[in-house]
C-alpha atoms as one frame of an Amber mdcrd trajectory, in Angstrom:
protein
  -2.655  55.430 -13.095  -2.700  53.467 -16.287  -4.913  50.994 -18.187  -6.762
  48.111 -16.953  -5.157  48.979 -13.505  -7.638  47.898 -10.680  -7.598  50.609
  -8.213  -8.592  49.913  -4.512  -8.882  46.594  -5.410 -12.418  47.721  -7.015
 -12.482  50.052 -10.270 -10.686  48.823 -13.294  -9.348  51.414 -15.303 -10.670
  50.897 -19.057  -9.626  53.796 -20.886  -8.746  57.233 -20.451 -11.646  59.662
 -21.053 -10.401  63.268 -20.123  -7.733  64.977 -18.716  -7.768  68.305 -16.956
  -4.961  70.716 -14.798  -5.485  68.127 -11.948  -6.382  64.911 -12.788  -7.229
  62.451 -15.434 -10.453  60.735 -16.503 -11.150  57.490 -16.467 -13.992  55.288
 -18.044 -13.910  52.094 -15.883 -15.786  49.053 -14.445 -16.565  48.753 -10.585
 -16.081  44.618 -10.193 -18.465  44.890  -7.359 -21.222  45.988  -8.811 -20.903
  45.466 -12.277 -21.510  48.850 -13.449 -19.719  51.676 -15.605 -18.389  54.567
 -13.279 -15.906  57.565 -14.117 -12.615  57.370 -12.292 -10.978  60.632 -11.504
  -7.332  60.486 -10.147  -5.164  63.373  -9.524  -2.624  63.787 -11.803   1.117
  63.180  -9.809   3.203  66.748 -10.811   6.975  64.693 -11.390   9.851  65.302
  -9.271  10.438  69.597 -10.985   7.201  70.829  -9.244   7.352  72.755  -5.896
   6.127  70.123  -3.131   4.043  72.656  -1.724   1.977  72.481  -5.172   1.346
  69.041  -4.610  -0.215  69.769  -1.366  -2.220  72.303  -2.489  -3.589  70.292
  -5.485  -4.374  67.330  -3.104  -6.295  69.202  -0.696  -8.170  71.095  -3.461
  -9.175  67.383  -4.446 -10.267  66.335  -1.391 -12.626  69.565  -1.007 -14.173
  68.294  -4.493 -14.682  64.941  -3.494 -15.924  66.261   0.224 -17.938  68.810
  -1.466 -20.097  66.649  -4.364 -20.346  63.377  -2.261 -22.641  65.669   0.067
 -24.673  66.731  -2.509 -27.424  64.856  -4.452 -29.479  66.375  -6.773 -30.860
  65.157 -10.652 -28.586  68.523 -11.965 -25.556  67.460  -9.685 -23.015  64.440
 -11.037 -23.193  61.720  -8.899 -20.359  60.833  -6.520 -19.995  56.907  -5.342
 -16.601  56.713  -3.799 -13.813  58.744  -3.085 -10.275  58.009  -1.037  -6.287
  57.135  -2.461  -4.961  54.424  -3.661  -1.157  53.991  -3.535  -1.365  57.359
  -2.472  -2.880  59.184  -5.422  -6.101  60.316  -4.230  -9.451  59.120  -6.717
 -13.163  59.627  -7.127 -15.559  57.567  -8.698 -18.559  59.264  -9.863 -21.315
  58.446 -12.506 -20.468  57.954 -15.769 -22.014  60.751 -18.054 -23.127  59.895
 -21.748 -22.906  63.480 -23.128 -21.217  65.894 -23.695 -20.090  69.602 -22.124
 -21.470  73.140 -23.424 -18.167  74.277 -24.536 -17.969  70.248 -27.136 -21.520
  71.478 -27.926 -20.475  74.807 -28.928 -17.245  73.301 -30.704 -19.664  70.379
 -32.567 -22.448  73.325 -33.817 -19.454  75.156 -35.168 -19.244  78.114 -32.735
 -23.079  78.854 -33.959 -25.110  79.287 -30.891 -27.733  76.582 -29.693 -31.515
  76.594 -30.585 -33.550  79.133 -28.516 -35.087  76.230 -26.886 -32.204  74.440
 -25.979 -30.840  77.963 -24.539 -34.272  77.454 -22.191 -33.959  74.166 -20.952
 -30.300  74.014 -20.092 -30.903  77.611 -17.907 -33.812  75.980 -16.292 -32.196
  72.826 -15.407 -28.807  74.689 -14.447 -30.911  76.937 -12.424 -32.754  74.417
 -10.561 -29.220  73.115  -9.789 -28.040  75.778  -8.534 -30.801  76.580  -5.940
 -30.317  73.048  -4.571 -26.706  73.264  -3.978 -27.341  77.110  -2.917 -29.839
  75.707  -0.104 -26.731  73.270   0.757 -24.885  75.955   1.627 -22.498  75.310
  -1.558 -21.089  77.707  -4.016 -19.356  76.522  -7.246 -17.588  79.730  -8.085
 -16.449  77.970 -11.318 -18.988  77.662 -13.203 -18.451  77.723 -17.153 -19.129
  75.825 -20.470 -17.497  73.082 -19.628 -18.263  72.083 -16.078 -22.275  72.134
 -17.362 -23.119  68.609 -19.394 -25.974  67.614 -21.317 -26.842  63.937 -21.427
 -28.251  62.438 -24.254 -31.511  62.334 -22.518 -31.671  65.475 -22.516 -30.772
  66.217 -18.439 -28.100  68.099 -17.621 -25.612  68.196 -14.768 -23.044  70.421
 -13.155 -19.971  69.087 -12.343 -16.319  69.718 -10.882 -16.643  71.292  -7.752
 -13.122  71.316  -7.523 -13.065  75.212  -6.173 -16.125  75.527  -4.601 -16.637
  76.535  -0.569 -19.397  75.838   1.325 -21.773  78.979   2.428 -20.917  79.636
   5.710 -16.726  79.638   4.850 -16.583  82.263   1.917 -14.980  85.233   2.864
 -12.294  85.132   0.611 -10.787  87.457  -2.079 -10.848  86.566  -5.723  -6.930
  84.871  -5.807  -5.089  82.494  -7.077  -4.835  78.799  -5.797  -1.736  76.748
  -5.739  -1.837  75.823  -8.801  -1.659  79.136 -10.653  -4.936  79.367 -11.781
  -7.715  81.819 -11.182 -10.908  81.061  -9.061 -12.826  81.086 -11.213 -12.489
  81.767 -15.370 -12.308  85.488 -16.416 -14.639  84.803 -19.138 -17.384  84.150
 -16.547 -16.479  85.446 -13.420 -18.809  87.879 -11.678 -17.079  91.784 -10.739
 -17.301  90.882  -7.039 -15.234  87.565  -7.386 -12.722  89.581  -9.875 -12.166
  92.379  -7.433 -11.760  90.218  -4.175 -15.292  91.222  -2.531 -17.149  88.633
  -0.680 -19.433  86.546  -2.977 -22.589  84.552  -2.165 -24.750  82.820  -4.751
 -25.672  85.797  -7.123 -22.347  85.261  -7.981 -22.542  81.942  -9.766 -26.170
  83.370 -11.128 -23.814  86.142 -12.856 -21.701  83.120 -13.848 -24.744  81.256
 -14.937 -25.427  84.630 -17.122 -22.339  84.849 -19.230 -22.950  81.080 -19.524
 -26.485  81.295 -21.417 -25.640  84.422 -23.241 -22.668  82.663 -24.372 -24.609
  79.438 -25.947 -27.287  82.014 -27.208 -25.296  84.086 -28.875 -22.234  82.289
 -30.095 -19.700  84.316 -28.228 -18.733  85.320 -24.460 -20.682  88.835 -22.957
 -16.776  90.370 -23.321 -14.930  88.152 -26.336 -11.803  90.357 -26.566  -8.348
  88.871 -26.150  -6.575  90.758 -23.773  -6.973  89.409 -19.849  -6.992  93.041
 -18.790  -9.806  94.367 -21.056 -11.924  91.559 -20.076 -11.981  92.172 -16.649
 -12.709  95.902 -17.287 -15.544  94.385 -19.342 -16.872  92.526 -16.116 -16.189
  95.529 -14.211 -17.489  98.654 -16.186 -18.564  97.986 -19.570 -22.239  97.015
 -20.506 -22.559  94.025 -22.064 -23.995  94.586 -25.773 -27.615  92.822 -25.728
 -27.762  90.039 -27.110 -30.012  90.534 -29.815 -27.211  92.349 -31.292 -25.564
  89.305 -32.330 -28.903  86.883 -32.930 -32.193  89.774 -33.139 -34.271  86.188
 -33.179 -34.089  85.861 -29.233 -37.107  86.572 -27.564 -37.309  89.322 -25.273
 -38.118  87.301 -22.256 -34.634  85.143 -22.560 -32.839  88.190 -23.235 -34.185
  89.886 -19.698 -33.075  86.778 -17.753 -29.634  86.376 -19.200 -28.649  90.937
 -18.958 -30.644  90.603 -15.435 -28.251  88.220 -14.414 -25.479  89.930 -15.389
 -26.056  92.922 -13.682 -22.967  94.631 -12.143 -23.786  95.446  -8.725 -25.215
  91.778  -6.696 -28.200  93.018  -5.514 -29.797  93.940  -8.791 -29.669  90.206
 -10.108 -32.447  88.163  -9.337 -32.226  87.002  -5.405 -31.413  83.300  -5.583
 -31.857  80.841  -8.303 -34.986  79.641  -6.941 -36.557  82.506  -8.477 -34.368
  82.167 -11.749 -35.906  79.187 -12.144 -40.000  80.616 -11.886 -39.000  83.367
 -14.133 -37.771  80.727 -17.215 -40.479  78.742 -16.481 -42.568  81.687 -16.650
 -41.398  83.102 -19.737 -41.006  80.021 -21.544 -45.097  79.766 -20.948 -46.028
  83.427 -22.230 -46.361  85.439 -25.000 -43.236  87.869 -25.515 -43.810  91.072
 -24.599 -41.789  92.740 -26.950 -38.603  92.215 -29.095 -35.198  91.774 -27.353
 -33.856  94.976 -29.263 -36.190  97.066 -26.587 -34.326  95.542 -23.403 -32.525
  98.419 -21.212 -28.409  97.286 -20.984 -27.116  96.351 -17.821 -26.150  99.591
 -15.404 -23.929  99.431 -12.664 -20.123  99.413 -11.478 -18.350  96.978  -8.897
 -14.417  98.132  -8.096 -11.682  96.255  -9.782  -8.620  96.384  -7.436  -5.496
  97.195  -9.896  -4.055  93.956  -8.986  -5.921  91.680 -11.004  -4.338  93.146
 -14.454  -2.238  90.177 -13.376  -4.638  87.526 -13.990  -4.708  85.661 -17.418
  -7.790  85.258 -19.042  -8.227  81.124 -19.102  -9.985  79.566 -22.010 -13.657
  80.563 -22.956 -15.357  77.751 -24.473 -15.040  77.723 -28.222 -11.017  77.977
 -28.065  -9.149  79.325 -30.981 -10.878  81.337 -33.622 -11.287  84.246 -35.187
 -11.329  87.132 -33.016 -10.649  84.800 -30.091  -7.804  83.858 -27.551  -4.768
  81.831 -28.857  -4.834  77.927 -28.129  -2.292  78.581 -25.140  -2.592  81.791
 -22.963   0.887  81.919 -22.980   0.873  82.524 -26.944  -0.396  86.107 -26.513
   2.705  88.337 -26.008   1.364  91.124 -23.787   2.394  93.279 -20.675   0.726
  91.117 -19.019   2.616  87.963 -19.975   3.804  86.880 -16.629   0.862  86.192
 -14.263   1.767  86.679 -10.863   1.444  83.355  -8.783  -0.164  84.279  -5.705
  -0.071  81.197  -3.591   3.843  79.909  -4.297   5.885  80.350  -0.993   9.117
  78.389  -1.857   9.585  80.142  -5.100  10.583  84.382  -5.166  11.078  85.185
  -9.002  14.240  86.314  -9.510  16.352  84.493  -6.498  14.163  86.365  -4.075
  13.264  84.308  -1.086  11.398  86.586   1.191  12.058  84.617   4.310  13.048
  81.699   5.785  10.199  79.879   4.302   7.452  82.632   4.093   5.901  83.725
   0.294   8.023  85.930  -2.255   6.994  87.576  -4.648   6.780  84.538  -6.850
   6.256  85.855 -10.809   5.635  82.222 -12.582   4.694  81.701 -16.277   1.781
  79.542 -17.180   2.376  76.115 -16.940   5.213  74.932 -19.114   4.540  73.828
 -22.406   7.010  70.239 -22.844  10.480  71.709 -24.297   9.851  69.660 -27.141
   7.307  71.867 -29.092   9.564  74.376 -29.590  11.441  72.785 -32.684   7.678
  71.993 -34.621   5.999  75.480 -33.386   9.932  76.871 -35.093   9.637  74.945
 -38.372   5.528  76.050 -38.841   5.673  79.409 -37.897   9.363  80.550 -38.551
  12.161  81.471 -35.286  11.166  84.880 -34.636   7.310  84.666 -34.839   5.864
  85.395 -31.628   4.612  81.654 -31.019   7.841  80.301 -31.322   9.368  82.654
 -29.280   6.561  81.975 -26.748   7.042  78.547 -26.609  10.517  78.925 -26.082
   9.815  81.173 -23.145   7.540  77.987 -21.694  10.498  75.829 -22.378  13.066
  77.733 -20.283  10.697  77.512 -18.157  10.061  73.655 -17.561  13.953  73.773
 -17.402  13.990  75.749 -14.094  10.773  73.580 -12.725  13.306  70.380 -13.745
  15.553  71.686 -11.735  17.962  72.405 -14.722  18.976  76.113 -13.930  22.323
  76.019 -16.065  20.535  75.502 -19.331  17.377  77.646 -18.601  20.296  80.691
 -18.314  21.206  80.077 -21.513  17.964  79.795 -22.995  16.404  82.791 -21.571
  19.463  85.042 -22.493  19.216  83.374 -26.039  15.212  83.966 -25.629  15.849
  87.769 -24.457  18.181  88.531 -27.082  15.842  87.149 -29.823  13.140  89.447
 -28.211  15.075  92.406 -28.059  15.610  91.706 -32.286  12.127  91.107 -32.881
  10.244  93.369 -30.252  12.944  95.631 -29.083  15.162  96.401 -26.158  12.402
  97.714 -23.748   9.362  96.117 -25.235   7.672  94.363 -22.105   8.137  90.542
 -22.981  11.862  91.571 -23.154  12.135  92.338 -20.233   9.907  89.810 -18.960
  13.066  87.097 -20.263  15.872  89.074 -18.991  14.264  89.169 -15.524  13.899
  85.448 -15.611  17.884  85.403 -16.395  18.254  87.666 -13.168  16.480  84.683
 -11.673  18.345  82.214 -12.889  21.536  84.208 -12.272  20.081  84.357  -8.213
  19.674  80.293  -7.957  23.540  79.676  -9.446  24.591  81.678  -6.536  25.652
  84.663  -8.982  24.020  87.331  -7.065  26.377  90.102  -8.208  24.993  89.333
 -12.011  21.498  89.018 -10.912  21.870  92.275  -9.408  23.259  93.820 -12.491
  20.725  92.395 -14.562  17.519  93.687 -12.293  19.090  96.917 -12.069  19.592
  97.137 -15.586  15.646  95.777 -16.379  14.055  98.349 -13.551  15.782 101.502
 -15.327  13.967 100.360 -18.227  10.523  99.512 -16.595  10.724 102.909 -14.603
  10.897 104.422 -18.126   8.615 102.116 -20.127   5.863 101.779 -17.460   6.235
 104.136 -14.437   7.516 103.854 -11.458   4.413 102.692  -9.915   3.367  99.548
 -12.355   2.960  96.168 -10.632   5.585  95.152 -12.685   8.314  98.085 -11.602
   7.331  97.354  -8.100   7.851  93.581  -8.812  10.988  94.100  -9.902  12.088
  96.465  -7.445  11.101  93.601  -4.828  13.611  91.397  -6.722  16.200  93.639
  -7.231  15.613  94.047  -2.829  15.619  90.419  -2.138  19.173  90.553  -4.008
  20.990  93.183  -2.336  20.311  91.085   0.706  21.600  88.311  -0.961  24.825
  90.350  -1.557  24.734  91.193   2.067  23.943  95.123   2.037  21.076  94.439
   4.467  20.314  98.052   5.231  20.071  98.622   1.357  17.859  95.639   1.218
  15.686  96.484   4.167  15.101 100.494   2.770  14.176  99.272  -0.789  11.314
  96.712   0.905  10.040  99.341   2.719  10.125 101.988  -0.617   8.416  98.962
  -2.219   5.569  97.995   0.360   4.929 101.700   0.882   3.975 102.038  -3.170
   2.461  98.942  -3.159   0.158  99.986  -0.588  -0.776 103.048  -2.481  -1.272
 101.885  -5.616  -2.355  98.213  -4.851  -3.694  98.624  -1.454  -2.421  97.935
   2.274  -3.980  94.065   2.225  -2.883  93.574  -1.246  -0.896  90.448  -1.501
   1.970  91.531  -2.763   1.973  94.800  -0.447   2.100  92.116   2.671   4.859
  90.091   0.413   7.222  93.507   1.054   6.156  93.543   4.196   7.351  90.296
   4.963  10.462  91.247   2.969  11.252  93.870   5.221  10.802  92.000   8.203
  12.675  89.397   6.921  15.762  91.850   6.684  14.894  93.337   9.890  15.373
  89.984  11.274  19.032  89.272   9.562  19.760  92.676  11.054  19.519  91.615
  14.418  16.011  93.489  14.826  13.817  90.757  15.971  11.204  92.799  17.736
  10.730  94.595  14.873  10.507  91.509  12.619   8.177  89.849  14.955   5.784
  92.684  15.154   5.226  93.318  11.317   5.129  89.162  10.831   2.425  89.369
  13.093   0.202  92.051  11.734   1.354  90.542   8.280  -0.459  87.322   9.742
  -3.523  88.963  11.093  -4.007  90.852   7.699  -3.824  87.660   6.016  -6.129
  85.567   8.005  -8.485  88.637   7.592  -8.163  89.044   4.244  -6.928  85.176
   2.530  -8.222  83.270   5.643  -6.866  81.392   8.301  -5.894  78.112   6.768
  -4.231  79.890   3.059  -0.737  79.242   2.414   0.619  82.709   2.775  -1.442
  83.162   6.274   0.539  79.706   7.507   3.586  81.020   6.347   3.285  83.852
   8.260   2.451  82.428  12.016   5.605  80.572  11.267   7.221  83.557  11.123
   6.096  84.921  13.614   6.788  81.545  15.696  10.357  81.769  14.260  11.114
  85.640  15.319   9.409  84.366  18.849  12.384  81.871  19.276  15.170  84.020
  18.261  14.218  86.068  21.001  14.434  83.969  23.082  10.717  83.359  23.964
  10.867  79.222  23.366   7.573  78.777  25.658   5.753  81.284  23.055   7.243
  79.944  20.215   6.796  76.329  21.388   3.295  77.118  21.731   2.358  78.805
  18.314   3.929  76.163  16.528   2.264  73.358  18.202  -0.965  74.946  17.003
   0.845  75.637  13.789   1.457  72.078  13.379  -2.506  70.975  14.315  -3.374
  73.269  11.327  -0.801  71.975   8.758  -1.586  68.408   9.095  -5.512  69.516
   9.187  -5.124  71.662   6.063  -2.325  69.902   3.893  -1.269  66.845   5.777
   0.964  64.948   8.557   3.580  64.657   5.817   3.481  67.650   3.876   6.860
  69.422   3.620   5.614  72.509   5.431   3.901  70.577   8.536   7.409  69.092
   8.507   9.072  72.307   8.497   6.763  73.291  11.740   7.640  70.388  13.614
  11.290  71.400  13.453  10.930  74.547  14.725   8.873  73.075  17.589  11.874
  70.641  18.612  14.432  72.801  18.017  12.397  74.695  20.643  11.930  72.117
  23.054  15.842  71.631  22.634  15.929  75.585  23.934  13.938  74.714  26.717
  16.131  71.924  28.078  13.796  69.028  27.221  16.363  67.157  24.968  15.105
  63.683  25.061  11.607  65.366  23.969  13.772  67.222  21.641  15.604  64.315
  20.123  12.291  62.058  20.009  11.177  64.808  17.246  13.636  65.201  15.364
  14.103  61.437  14.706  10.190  61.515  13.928  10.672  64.257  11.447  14.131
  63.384  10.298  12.385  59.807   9.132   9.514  61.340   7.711  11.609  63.962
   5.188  13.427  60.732   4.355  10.860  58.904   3.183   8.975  62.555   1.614
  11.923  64.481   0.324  14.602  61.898  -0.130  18.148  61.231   2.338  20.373
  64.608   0.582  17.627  66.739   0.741  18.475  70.191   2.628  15.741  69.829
   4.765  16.319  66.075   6.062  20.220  67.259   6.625  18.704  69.876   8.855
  17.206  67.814  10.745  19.773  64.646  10.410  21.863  67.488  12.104  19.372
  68.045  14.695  19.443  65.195  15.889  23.468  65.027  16.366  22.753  68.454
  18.503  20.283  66.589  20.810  22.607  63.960  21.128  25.306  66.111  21.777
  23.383  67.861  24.732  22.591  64.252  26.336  26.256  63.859  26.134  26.345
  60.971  23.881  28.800  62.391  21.687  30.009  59.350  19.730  26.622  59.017
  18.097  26.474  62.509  17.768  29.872  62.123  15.677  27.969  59.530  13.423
  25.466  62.074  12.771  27.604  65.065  11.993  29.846  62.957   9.369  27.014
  61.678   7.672  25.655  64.982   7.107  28.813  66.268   6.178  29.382  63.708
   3.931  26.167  63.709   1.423  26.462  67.256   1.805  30.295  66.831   0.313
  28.448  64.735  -2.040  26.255  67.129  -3.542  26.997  70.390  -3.112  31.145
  69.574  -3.046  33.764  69.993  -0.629  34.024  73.676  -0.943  30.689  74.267
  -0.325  29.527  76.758   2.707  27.016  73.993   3.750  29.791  71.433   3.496
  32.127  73.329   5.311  29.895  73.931   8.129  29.334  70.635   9.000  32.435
  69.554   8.833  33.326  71.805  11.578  30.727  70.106  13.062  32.441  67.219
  12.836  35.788  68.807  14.446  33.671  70.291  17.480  32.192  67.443  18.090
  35.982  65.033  17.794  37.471  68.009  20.110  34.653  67.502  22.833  35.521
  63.434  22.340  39.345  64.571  23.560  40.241  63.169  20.066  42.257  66.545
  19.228  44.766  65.299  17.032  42.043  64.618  14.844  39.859  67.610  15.365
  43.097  70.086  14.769  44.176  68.542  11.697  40.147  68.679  10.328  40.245
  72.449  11.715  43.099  73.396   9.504  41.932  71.678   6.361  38.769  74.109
   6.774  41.187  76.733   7.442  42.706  76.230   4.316  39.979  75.608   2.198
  37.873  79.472   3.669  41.384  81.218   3.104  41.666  80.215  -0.410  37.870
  81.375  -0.939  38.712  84.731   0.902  41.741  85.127  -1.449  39.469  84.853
  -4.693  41.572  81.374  -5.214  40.434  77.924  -6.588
């Protein structure tokens, strides 16, 4: 999108207002009606993002636009439009004179708000709140700066860009597709943190860290570490407010600990009756001083897990005593956030299955590789901010698809850390194991192993055996050795790994049914499909349980289990679970989306199995096309199915289009990955089947002894 563009033939774009994680902002003019509205487009991610990211992002866009065009309230931003232009989705809403809590904060200097201020806003969020409650809607987000006051005064939530309707919330506190919490630590209740089903006392303990924030200056837990705030949330009382402003009167102060109560049930009921107890105290006489309030009591289990989570941004930013500008600054154990919801992308080279999650360890987002020459000159080579943004620009190198040069720059990186911090300091060994990974996509598996051997000695010794991080790396270091080929090595280290995962994270932990799927995975290369299929399916019951039936990882799983189904030989099962497989994709991410795509190949390589090879052809032309036109001709995944079609030709007996096929696969393949490529290779003998089955033998026996030539010399160790 870009200025004094006129989108749907509608909205011109005036100037850019705002921009967020998934979109951009923008003031403009609706020619139809002659009126100011705010534009919000989502943001495209560039050609080095996982496509599966995109998808995730769009549909979390659509719920927001779904979501607050149903709604209409005086405390809920207005929506007037919503759809996609050129295919980036938009939607208009009002245009709000005002400005957040979090600018109001920032503009009072980090001093909190006038008492009375405090009152109104909690009212008028309150009142909110029980209207979209009675919808059936819960924001789950709510902070600082999704609340804005007008300059009339009113104020309205916005961005309900995470939130699920009523009747559809039994979900765990995770992480979406784009790597960032549900919700902000700062203000997220202990039930959301520790993956317990929430309702709407959940946003009212939201709507309390909120209020005591802009009452007292500062966040209920203002500490920097993303562990020790969530242990706040969890067991810690929050000091009473008074403590930091002895002014507030006792009334305001019950509300806002009230609401913050650990345990849901002993916050008030709904926000309904929030809203008759401000009103009512804001009418009486205080009863006594805020100093005389009881502290909040109560304790709500934190699953160990979540020490993974970063902490987000509370709403004054930077300061004294407060989180760095990027959460990536903050060199910590807890550095490298686990990214719950990436299934193309195993950290180190791991890919748990064919297309299934892996334990997928991602940074923050990447800062641009520029900064780190400016952030170098301020703050000197070695001081932890340059040496974090270096880290984030090693990063974007691997998301750009430049693997080569993040290598070097996270072995520079880990060397510089092992200088500064030491050999077995944890952000260390955070950069080697993102060499490891590096190592894994060059194809240098034998050096990836190495290095993950090499970092697990020292996270056994630094951390324990049983620290998500040991495990994650022992997950790696698994997903390598089958890499390498030494399935039954790879197989018994998934299983050592899911077994400690499940005792120290718990059997429906994420990451325990991540080793799950790992072993299955090798069970499956084994030759042990039953086995595979069975713990694929319990792996996908466990999800849908626990995630849902329409999350990523739950998906991934059925087609799994739809995969295992048709290397047994069952095609009618398999042909049935991924036709419903395919009805869910395009409902949940789309008819185009890479992995709908992906399920529409297994179902007509299944027809195929079953004989029907004209139905079989039909769909692989269909999906062939569409990768085309999504992924691009030399993607892998359009070759697979460029080659599908040749093998449905091939079974029709129309062999000289079949050879067409097979040579133009082989030849972008020869294109990209080289000659002397495995994937190259294969399909040229392809190519020499499919001339031998034409009687052209001459042909097909010279083409067979090239290959010959070519696999000998790689066999010998030769160039």
């Amino acid at each position: 999108m870009g200025e004094n563009r006129l989108v749907q033939g509608r909205y011109r774009l005036l100037d850019l207002i705002g921009r967020g994680g998934m979109g951009e902002v923008w003031r403009a003019r609706d020619e139809s009606l002659g009126r100011q509205v705010a534009v919000k487009c989502l943001k495209p991610l560039g050609p080095g993002h996982d496509p599966s990211l995109a998808g995730v992002l769009r549909e979390r866009f659509r719920r927001e636009a779904r979501v607050a065009a149903g709604l209409s309230h005086r405390g809920v931003t207005v929506v007037h439009d919503f759809g996609e232009s050129d295919g980036v989705p938009y939607l208009v809403m009002e245009l709000l004179e005002g400005r957040d809590l979090s600018r109001l904060l920032q503009d009072n200097k980090g001093h909190p708000l006038p008492v009375r201020d405090v009152e109104d806003i909690a009212a008028q969020v309150a009142a909110a709140l029980a209207y979209t409650h009675r919808q059936g809607v819960i924001h789950r987000d709510l902070k600082p700066a999704n609340i804005v006051r007008l300059a009339d005064g009113t104020v309205k939530i916005c961005d309900f860009g995470i939130a699920r309707l009523g009747h559809d919330i039994g979900f765990t506190a995770r992480l979406t597709g784009t790597g960032v919490a549900l919700g902000t630590p700062h203000y997220m209740s202990p039930e959301q943190i520790g993956g317990e089903p929430v309702d709407q006392r959940s946003d009212l303990y939201s709507l309390g860290c909120v209020l005591y924030e802009i009452a007292t200056g500062a966040p209920p837990f203002d500490l920097e570490d993303a562990w020790a705030i969530l242990i706040g949330h969890r067991d810690t009382p929050p000091r009473p407010p008074s403590e930091h402003r002895p002014e507030l009167p006792g009334h305001l102060q019950r509300v806002i600990l009230d609401l913050l109560a650990k345990r849901p049930e002993e916050r008030p009921h709904d926000a309904g009756e929030l809203v008759r107890r401000i009103r009512a105290g804001r009418g009486a006489a205080p009863s006594g001083t805020a100093a005389e309030i009881p502290e909040a009591r109560g304790a709500a289990r934190l699953p160990s897990w979540t020490r993974g989570m970063t902490t987000g941004h509370k709403a004054l930013g930077a300061g004294p005593g407060a989180l760095s500008p990027d959460a990536g600054a903050a060199l910590s154990v807890r550095w490298d956030a686990v990214r719950r919801d990436a299934p193309r992308r195993g950290a180190g080279n791991c890919a748990t299955s064919h297309n299934g999650p892996a334990d997928a360890r991602q940074p923050v987002p990447a800062f641009p590789a520029a900064r780190t020459a400016p952030t170098a000159e301020r703050s000197g080579p070695d001081h932890p901010e340059t040496l974090a943004a270096r880290y984030e620009a090693a990063f974007a190198l691997v998301r750009a698809g430049r693997i080569a040069e993040a290598l070097a720059a996270y072995t520079n990186l880990a060397e510089a850390r092992a200088r500064v911090l030491g050999a077995d300091h944890p952000d260390t060994l955070a950069a080697r194991q993102e060499t490891a990974y590096a190592l894994g996509r060059l194809g240098r598996h034998f050096e990836a192993h190495q290095v993950y051997a090499e970092v697990l000695a020292a996270r056994v010794r630094v951390m324990g055996p049983d620290h998500p991080d040991t495990l994650r790396c022992r997950h790696n270091l698994g997903c390598t050795l089958g890499r390498l080929g030494r399935l039954d090595d790879a197989c018994r280290t998934a299983l050592e790994v899911a077994a400690a995962r499940a005792r120290v994270l718990g059997a429906d932990h994420p990451d325990t049914l991540v080793s799950r799927c790992e072993v299955a995975y090798a069970q499956g290369q084994s030759g042990r499909w039953e086995e595979a299929l069975r713990i694929y399916r319990e792996v996908a019951g466990t999800r849908a349980r626990v995630l849902g039936p329409d999350h990523p990882d739950t998906l991934a799983a059925r087609y799994e289990t739809a995969l295992s189904l048709g290397r047994l030989g069952r095609s009618a099962d398999a042909l049935r679970l991924y036709r419903e497989l395919v009805v869910d994709r395009t409902r949940v991410q789309g008819p185009t989306h890479p992995e709908t795509l992906r399920a529409r190949h297994g179902l007509g390589v299944n027809l195929g199995r079953l004989g029907r090879w004209e139905d079989a052809l039909t769909e692989a032309r269909d999906v062939c096309l569409l990768r085309e036109q999504v992924l691009g001709p030399a993607h892998p995944d359009t070759l697979v199915s460029r080659r599908e079609i040749a093998v449905s030709l091939g079974w029709l007996g129309r062999w000289a289009e079949a050879l067409a096929e097979y040579r133009r696969v082989a030849a972008t393949r020869e294109e990209v990955l080289g000659p002397d490529h495995p994937d190259t290779l294969a399909a040229r003998g392809d190519e020499a089947h499919c001339l031998e089955l034409l009687g052209r033998g001459t042909e097909a026996g010279e083409l067979y002894r090239r290959l010959a030539v070519v696999r000998r010399r790689h066999a010998s160790g030769g160039t």
